[in-house]
C-alpha positions in Angstrom: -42.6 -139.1 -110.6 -39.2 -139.1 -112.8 -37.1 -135.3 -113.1 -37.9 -133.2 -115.6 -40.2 -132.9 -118.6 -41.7 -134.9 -121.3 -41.3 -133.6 -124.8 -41.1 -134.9 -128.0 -40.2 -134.5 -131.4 -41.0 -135.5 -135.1 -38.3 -136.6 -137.2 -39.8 -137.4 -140.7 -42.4 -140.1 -140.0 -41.6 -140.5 -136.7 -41.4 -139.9 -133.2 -39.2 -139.3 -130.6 -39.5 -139.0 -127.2 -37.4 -137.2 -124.5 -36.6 -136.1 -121.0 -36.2 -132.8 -120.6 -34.1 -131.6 -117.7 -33.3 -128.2 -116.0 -30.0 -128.4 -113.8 -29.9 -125.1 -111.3 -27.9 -122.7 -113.4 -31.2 -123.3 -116.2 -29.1 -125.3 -118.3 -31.2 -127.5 -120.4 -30.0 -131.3 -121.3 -32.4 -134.3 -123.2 -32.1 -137.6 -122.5 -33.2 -140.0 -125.1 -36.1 -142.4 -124.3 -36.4 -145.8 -126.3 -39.5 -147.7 -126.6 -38.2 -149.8 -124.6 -38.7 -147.4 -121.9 -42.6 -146.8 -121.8 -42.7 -147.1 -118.7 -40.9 -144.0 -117.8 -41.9 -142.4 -120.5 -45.6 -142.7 -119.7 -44.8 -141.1 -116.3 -43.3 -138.3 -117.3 -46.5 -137.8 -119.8 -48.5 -137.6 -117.0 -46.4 -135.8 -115.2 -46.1 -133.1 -117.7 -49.6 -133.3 -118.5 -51.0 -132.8 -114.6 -48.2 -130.2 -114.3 -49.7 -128.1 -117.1 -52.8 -128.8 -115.9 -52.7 -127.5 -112.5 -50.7 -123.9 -114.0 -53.9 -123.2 -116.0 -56.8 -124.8 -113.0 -54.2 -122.2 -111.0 -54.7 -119.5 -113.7 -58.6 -119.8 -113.9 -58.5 -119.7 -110.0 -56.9 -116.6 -109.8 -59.2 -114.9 -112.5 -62.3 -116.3 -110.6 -61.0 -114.4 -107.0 -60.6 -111.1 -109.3 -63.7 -111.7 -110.7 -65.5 -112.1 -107.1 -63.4 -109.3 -106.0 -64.8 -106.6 -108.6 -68.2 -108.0 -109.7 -71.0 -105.9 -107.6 -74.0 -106.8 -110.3 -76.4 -108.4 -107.9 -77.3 -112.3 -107.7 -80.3 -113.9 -108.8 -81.2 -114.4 -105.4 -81.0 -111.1 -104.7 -82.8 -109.7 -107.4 -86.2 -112.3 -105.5 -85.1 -110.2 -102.0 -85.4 -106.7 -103.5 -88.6 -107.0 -105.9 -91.0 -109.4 -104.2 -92.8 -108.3 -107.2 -91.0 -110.5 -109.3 -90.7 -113.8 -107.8 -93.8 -114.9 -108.4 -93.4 -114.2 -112.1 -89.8 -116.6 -112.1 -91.8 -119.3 -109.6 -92.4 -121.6 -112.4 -89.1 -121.4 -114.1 -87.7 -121.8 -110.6 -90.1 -124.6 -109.4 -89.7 -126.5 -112.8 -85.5 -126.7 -112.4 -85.4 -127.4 -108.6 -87.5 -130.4 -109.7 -85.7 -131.5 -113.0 -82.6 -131.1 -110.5 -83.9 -133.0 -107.6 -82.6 -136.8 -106.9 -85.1 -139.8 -107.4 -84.9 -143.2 -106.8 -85.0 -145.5 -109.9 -86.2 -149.1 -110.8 -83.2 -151.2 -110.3 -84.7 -154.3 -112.6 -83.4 -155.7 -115.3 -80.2 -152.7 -116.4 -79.5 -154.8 -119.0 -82.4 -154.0 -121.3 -81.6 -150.2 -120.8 -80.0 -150.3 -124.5 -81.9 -147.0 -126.3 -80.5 -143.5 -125.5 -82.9 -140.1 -125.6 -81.8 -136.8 -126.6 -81.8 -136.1 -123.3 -78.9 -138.7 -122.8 -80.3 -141.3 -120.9 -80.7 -145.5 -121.3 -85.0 -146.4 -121.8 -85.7 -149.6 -122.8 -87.3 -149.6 -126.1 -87.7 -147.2 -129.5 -91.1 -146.0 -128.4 -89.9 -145.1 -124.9 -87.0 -143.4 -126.4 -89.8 -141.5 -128.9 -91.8 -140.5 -126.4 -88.9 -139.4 -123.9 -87.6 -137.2 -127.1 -90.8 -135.4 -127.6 -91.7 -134.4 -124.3 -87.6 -133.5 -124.0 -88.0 -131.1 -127.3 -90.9 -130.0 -126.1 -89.2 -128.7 -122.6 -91.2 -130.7 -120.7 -89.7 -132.0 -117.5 -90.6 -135.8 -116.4 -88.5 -138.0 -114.8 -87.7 -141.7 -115.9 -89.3 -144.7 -114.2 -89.3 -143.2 -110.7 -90.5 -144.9 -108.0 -93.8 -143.7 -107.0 -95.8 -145.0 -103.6 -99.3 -146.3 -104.5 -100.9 -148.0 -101.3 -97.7 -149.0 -99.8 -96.5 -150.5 -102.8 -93.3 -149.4 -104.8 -94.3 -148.6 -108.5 -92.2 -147.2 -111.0 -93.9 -145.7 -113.7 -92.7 -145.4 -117.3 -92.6 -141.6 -117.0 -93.7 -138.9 -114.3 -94.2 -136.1 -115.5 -94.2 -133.0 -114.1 -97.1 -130.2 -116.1 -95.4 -126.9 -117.1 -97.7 -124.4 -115.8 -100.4 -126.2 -113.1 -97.2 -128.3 -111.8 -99.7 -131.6 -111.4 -98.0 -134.5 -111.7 -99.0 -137.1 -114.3 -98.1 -140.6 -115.1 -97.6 -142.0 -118.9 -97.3 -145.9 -119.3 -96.7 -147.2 -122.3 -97.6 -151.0 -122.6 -95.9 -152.1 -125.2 -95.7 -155.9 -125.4 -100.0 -156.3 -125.8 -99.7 -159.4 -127.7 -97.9 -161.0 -124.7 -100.7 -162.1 -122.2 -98.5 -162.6 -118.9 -97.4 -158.7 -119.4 -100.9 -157.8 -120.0 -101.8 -159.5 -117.0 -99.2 -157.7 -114.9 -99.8 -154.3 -117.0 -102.7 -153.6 -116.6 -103.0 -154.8 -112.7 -101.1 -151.5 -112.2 -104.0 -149.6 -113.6 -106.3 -149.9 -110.5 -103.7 -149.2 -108.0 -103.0 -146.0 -109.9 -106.4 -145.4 -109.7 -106.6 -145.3 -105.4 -103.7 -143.2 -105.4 -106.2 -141.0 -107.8 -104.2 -141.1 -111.3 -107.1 -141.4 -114.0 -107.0 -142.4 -116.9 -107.0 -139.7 -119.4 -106.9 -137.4 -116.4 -103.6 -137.8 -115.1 -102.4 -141.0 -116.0 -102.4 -141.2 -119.9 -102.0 -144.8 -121.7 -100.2 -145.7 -124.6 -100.1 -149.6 -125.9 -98.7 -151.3 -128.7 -98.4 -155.0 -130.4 -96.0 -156.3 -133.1 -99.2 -156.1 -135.4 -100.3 -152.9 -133.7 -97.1 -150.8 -133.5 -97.1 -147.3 -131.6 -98.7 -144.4 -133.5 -95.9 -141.6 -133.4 -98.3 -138.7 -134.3 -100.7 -140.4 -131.3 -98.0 -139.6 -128.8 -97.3 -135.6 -130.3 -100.7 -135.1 -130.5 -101.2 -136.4 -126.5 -98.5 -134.1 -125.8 -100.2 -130.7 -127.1 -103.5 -132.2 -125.6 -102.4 -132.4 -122.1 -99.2 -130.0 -121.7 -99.1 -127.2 -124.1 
């Protein structure tokens, strides 16, 4: 990186850029720096900028030893050690988080159609998906999106899997949503049955939603399958 500092200075409507050096007796000179000389003058930007950067990651640092140092308030892990009373009363929050937490492996087809983002901040594929992630999301429901499930030694990956707040079951939802399109009915509903012999029933544990250009998806259907099942 260059010597010194990057500063700069307004002048009216516009702005000027410096370096800023320090010789050893602290005397302070500033060279000009055209725009001619970006170049240099983008280096000493992010020189100046990673330098003040690292004083205040240096600063927190120091407060978090302190902090270490002092605080004797005992940890949440503790607090499961002392009163074996109480963990079983924090098992479902517990349970519920080291699941939301834990790493899955998604479907890898077609990326390019994962255009709608949820609230929770992730790419589905269509308006309906995106509705039916949001409830569930507001809802603080966990479920994970199109995670690849084993059915008979077959890789499936599910619309959503979701995971029930208090029995922790698992459940499936699949939402069909191209019904006036034979080949993906075809292919749809050939999933049902292999769901079935890994023992997801429908309106059990594996919970249907479909929808047609004609025959669009009923929003108050979804919230009302929601309460029914998980609250």
């Amino acid at each position: 990186m260059p010597e010194g500092v990057f500063v700069c200075y307004r002048h009216g409507k516009n702005t000027k850029w410096y370096q800023e050096l320090k010789d050893s007796s602290g005397k302070i000179t500033r060279n000009y720096i055209s725009k001619k000389e970006r170049k240099l003058a983008t280096k000493l930007a992010q020189k100046t900028y990673y330098s003040k950067l690292l004083s205040s990651k240096k600063s927190q640092y120091e407060n978090v030893k302190r902090f270490l140092k002092y605080d004797k308030a005992p940890t949440a892990y503790q607090l499961l050690e002392e009163a074996a009373d109480v963990d079983h009363l924090l098992d479902e929050v517990i349970y519920k988080k080291a699941w939301e937490k834990e790493a899955y492996q998604k479907s890898k087809k077609y990326p390019e159609a994962l255009k709608i983002k949820t609230k929770k901040g992730e790419l589905v594929r269509s308006k309906s998906e995106a509705f039916i992630a949001d409830c569930l999301f507001e809802l603080n429901i966990s479920y994970r999106y199109e995670c690849e499930i084993d059915v008979s030694g077959a890789s499936i990956y599910p619309d959503f899997t979701i995971l029930h707040p208090t029995s922790k079951k698992i459940f499936i939802w699949e939402h069909l949503g191209l019904m006036d399109d034979p080949s993906y009915v075809k292919i749809s509903l050939g999933k049902i049955p292999l769901y079935m012999s890994a023992s997801y029933m429908p309106g059990v544990n594996l919970l249907l939603t479909y929808e047609s250009e004609e025959h669009p998806l009923d929003y108050a259907l979804v919230r009302e399958m929601i309460q029914f099942y998980f609250l």
